[in-house]
Each structure stands twice: as C-alpha cells, then as structure tokens.
N, C-alpha and C positions, 0 to 999 in steps of 0.2 A: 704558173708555178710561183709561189713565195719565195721572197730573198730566203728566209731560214731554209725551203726546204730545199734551194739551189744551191746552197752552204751546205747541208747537209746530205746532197748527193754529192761535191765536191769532197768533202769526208770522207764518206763513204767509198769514194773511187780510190782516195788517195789508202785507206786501210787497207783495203781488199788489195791493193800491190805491191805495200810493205807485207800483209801475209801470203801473197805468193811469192816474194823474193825469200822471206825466212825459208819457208819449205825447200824450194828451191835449192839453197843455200845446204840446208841440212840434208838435201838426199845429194848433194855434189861431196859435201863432207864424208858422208856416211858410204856413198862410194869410191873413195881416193880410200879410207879408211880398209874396206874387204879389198880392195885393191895388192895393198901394199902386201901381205903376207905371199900372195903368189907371185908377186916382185920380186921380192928377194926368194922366193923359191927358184923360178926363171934366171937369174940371176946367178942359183948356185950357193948363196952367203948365209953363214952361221945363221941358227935361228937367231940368234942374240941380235943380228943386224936392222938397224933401224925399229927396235922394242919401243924405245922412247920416241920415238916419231908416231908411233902407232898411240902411244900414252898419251900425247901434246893433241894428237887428233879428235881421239874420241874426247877429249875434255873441251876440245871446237864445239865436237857435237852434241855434249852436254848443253854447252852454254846456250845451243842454237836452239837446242831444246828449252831450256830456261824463257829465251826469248820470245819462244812461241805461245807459251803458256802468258806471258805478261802479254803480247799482243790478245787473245783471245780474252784476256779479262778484260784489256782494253775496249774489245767488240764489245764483249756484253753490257759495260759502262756506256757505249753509246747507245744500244740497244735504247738501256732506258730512260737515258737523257731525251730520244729521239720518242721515248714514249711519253715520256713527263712534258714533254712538247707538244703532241698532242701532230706528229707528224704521219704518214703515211706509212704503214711499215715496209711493204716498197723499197722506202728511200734508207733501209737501215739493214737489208736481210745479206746475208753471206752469198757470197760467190755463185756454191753450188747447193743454196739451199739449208734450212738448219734440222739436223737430224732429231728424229723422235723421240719423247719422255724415255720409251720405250730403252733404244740405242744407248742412250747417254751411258750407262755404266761400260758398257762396251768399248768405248772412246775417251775411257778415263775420268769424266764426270766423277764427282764425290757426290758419294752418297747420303746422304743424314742417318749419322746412328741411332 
C-alpha cells in the first residue's frame, strides 16, 4: 500500500466516525426531543411546561442536521479528490455502501431542474 493510499484510509476511518457520531447524536437528540411531551404528560404539568425546551431541542437537532449535510458534502469532496488521485475506490466508499442513481431523490439528493 502507498503512503497516499494509507493517508487516505486514515481519512477515510477517521470520516466515517465523525459521521456516525453525527447520526448518533441526532437520533439521541431527536429521542430526548419525543421524549419530553410524555414527560411532562407522566409528570401531570401544564402543556405549556417545558414548550421552550422542546424549541432549544429541535433547533439541536436542526443544527445536527445542518451538520450532517456539510459532513456528506465533505464525503463527496473526498470522493473526488481520492479520484483525482487516481486511488482505489475502496479506500474512499461509505460505511454501508453508496446508494443508487436510482435512491438518490429518495434520500434527499437535489435534483437538476
């Protein structure tokens, strides 16, 4: 194996666990978030009770969303670096594989009008 392409499975390792910490993150977000409504249900407490906690949350989990999206553009920027390199694609492919032409709109891909 080449220094670049042992650089660039080092990359590659280290991506792929920044984007399963994001996920991660946002489905721990996103379940404290349905959480809390049957909290304070259980609880007994006005609806009004903890509204803005619930607002402070999902704007977590906006951001977390935000985040995900810049990671995955980040992927695709090394994609092509790693093809402009002339590397193994191997040493550049996602986790669990990259979904179909087909899929893409399904998983939020933009489309060309």
């Amino acid at each position: 194996m080449s220094k670049r392409q042992e650089i660039a499975r080092d990359v590659h390792t280290r991506l792929i666990a920044a984007e399963v910490c994001i996920d991660e993150a946002l489905a721990a977000t996103s379940d404290l978030n349905s959480f809390l409504p049957r909290a304070r249900q259980a609880a007994m407490l006005a609806v009004e009770a903890g509204h803005e906690v619930m607002e402070e949350v999902a704007e977590a989990c906006n951001q977390l969303l935000k985040s995900r999206a810049a990671m995955v553009r980040a992927h695709r920027k090394l994609s092509t670096l790693a093809e402009e390199l002339s590397l193994p694609p191997s040493m550049f492919g996602g986790a669990y594989g990259k979904p179909s032409a087909a899929a893409a709109p399904f998983i939020g891909h933009r489309q060309a009008a």
